[in-house]
N, C-alpha and C positions, 0 to 999 in steps of 0.2 A: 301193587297198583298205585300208579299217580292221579290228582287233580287237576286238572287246568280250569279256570272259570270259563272257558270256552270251550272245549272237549275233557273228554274221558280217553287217556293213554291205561294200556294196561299190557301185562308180560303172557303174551299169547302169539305163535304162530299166524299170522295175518292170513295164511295161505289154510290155514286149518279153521274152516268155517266154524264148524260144531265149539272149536274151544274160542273161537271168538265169540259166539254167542254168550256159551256159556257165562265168559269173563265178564260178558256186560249186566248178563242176569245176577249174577253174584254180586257186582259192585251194587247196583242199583239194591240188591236185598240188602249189602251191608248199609247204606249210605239210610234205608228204612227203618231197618236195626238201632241204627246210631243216632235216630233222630237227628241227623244233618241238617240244614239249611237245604232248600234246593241246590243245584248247580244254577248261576244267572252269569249271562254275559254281561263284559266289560262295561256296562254303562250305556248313556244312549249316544245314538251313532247321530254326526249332521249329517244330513243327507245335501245340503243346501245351504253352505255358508253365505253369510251377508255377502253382497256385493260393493265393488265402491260406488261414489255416487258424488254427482258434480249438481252444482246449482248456484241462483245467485243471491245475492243478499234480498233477506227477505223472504224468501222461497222458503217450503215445507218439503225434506223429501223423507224416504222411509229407506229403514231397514230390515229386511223382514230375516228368518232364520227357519229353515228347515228340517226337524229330528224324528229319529222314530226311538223308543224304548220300552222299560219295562213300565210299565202302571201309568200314570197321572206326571205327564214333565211339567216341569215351574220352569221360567226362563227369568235370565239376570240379565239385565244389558248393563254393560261398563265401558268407561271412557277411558282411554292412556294419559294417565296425567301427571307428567315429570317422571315414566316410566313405573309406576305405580299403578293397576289397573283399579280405578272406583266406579262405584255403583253410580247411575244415571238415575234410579229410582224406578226405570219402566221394567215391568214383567210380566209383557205379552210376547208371541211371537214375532213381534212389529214392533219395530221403535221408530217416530215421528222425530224429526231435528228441524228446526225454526233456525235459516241459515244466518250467521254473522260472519263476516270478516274475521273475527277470531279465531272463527272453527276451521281455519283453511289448512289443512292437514290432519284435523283429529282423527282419530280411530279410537274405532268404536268393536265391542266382539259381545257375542252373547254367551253366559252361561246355563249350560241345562242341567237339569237333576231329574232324574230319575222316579220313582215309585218305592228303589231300595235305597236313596239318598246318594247313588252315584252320579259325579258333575263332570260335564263333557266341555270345554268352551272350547269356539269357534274360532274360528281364523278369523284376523281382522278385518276389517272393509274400513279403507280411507274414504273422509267427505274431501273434496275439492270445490273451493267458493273461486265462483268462475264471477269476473270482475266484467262491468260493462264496455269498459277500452279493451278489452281483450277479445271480445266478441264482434267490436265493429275495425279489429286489425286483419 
């Protein structure tokens, strides 16, 4: 018998129900036997990655993130800086950016953790700072 953190494979005819039954009642008694750990999927899933987000200097906008997992998720928002991902310091599902001309291209992703300390981060979401000549072109 194998594990996957995501299913139970096991050496049983598929087509022969009785011994597939069996194979799963038997793993699950050894895995009880063996005081194992549960079986826990891969970590938490986004369901809802950041999006990008345009605005103009001065402006507030938000990042928000959407995940589902195992127990209590903590989120990390980070910023790409010189291709190094660091911490922004917010961990809510929501990150808040106070726009400047600086930020005109950053990217930004959030990291989630888990309940069993597995981290999932996000696809990134670009800020665009939209200039006021650009607006009246």
């Amino acid at each position: 018998m194998s594990y996957n953190p995501a299913y139970i494979t096991f050496d049983a005819n598929p087509f022969d129900e009785e011994a597939a039954i069996a194979a799963v009642r038997g793993d699950v008694a050894d895995r009880i036997n063996e005081n194992l750990a549960p079986i826990t999927a891969g970590g938490p899933v986004i369901t809802r990655p950041p999006q990008d987000v345009s605005g103009e200097d001065g402006e507030t906008v938000f990042f928000t993130v959407t995940a589902i997992g195992t127990g209590t998720l903590t989120y990390a928002w980070q910023v790409l800086n010189g291709g190094t991902w660091v911490s922004t310091g917010e961990t809510d599902s929501s990150m808040s950016v106070s726009i400047t001309p600086a930020l005109d291209g950053a990217q930004y992703r959030c990291v989630v953790t888990d309940g069993n300390g597995v981290q999932t981060a996000s696809q990134s979401a670009t800020l665009t700072v939209i200039s006021t000549t650009q607006q009246e072109a």
